[in-house]
Residue, then its C-alpha position, 0 to 999 in steps of 0.5 A: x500500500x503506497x501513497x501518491x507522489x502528488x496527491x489527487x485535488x479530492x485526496x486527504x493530506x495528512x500533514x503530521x503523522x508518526x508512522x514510525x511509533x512503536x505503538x503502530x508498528x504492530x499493524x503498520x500495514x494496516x494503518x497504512x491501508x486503513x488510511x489509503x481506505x479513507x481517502x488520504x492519498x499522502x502523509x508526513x512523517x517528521x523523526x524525532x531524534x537522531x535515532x529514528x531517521x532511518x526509521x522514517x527512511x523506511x517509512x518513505x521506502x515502504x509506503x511511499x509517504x513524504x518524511x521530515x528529519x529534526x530534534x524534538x525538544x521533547x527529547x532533549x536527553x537523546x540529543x548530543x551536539x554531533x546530532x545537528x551535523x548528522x541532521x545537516x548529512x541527512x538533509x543534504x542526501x535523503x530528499x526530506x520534504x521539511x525540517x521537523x518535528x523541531x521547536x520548543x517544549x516549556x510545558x514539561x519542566x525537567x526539559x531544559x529551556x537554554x537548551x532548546x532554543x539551542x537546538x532550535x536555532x541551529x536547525x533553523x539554519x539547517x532549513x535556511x542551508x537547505x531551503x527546507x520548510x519546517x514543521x514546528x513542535x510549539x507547546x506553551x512557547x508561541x512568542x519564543x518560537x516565533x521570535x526565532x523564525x523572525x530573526x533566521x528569516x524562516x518563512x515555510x512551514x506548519x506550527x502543527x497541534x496549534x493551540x495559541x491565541x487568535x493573535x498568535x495565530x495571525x503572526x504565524x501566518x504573517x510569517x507565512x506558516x500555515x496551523x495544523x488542526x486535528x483531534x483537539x478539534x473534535x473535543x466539545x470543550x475545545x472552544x478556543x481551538x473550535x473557534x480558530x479553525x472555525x474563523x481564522x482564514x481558509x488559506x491558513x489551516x492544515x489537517x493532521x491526526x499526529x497519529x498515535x496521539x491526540x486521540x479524537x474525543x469519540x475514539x480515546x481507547x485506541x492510538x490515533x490514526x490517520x483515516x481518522x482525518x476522513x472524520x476530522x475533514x467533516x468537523x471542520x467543514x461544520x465548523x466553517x460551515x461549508x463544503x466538504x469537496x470545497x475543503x478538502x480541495x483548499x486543505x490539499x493545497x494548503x499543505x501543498x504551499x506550507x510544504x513548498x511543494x509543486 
C-alpha cells in the first residue's frame, strides 16, 4: 500500500503523522491501508531524534509517504551536539520534504529551556542551508518560537497541534506558516481551538491526526490514526460551515504551499 507522489485535488493530506511509533508498528500495514481506505492519498512523517531517521527512511521506502528529519525538544536527553551535523548529512542526501518535528517544549519542566532554543536555532539554519520548510513542535512557547523564525528569516512551514491565541495565530501566518488542526478539534470543550479553525482564514489551516496521539474525543481507547482525518475533514467543514469537496480541495493545497511543494 503506497501513497501518491502528488496527491489527487479530492485526496486527504495528512500533514503530521508518526508512522514510525512503536505503538503502530504492530499493524503498520494496516494503518497504512486503513488510511489509503479513507481517502488520504499522502502523509508526513517528521523523526524525532537522531535515532529514528532511518526509521522514517523506511517509512518513505515502504509506503511511499513524504518524511521530515529534526530534534524534538521533547527529547532533549537523546540529543548530543554531533546530532545537528548528522541532521545537516541527512538533509543534504535523503530528499526530506521539511525540517521537523523541531521547536520548543516549556510545558514539561525537567526539559531544559537554554537548551532548546539551542537546538532550535541551529536547525533553523539547517532549513535556511537547505531551503527546507519546517514543521514546528510549539507547546506553551508561541512568542519564543516565533521570535526565532523572525530573526533566521524562516518563512515555510506548519506550527502543527496549534493551540495559541487568535493573535498568535495571525503572526504565524504573517510569517507565512500555515496551523495544523486535528483531534483537539473534535473535543466539545475545545472552544478556543473550535473557534480558530472555525474563523481564522481558509488559506491558513492544515489537517493532521499526529497519529498515535491526540486521540479524537469519540475514539480515546485506541492510538490515533490517520483515516481518522476522513472524520476530522467533516468537523471542520461544520465548523466553517461549508463544503466538504470545497475543503478538502483548499486543505490539499494548503499543505501543498506550507510544504513548498509543486
Amino acid at each position: 500500500m503506497r501513497f501518491d507522489p502528488l496527491p489527487a485535488e479530492d485526496c486527504l493530506i495528512d500533514s503530521h503523522c508518526h508512522l514510525d511509533a512503536p505503538e503502530l508498528a504492530p499493524d503498520v500495514d494496516g494503518v497504512a491501508a486503513r488510511a489509503r481506505a479513507a481517502g488520504v492519498g499522502q502523509l508526513l512523517v517528521p523523526a524525532v531524534m537522531a535515532g529514528t531517521f532511518d526509521d522514517v527512511l523506511a517509512m518513505r521506502e515502504r509506503y511511499g509517504c513524504w518524511i521530515a528529519f529534526g530534534l524534538h525538544p521533547i527529547y532533549l536527553d537523546r540529543h548530543l551536539d554531533e546530532h545537528l551535523a548528522l541532521l545537516d548529512e541527512y538533509l543534504a542526501r535523503h530528499a526530506p520534504v521539511a525540517v521537523g518535528e523541531i521547536g520548543l517544549d516549556f510545558y514539561l519542566p525537567e526539559l531544559d529551556p537554554e537548551r532548546q532554543e539551542t537546538l532550535l536555532v541551529e536547525q533553523l539554519k539547517l532549513a535556511r542551508k537547505h531551503s527546507l520548510p519546517v514543521v514546528l513542535h510549539v507547546r506553551r512557547s508561541v512568542d519564543r518560537v516565533l521570535k526565532y523564525l523572525r530573526e533566521q528569516k524562516v518563512e515555510c512551514g506548519i506550527a502543527h497541534a496549534f493551540n495559541g491565541s487568535e493573535q498568535q495565530a495571525q503572526a504565524f501566518i504573517r510569517q507565512g506558516f500555515k496551523l495544523g488542526f486535528g483531534g483537539a478539534m473534535t473535543y466539545s470543550g475545545s472552544r478556543r481551538i473550535r473557534a480558530l479553525a472555525a474563523t481564522l482564514p481558509l488559506s491558513s489551516l492544515v489537517l493532521e491526526t499526529d497519529a498515535p496521539d491526540i486521540r479524537p474525543e469519540y475514539a480515546q481507547d485506541a492510538p490515533n490514526e490517520p483515516f481518522q482525518l476522513a472524520r476530522f475533514v467533516e468537523v471542520l467543514a461544520g465548523l466553517r460551515g461549508m463544503d466538504t469537496a470545497q475543503l478538502r480541495r483548499a486543505l490539499r493545497d494548503n499543505t501543498l504551499a506550507a510544504l513548498a511543494l509543486p
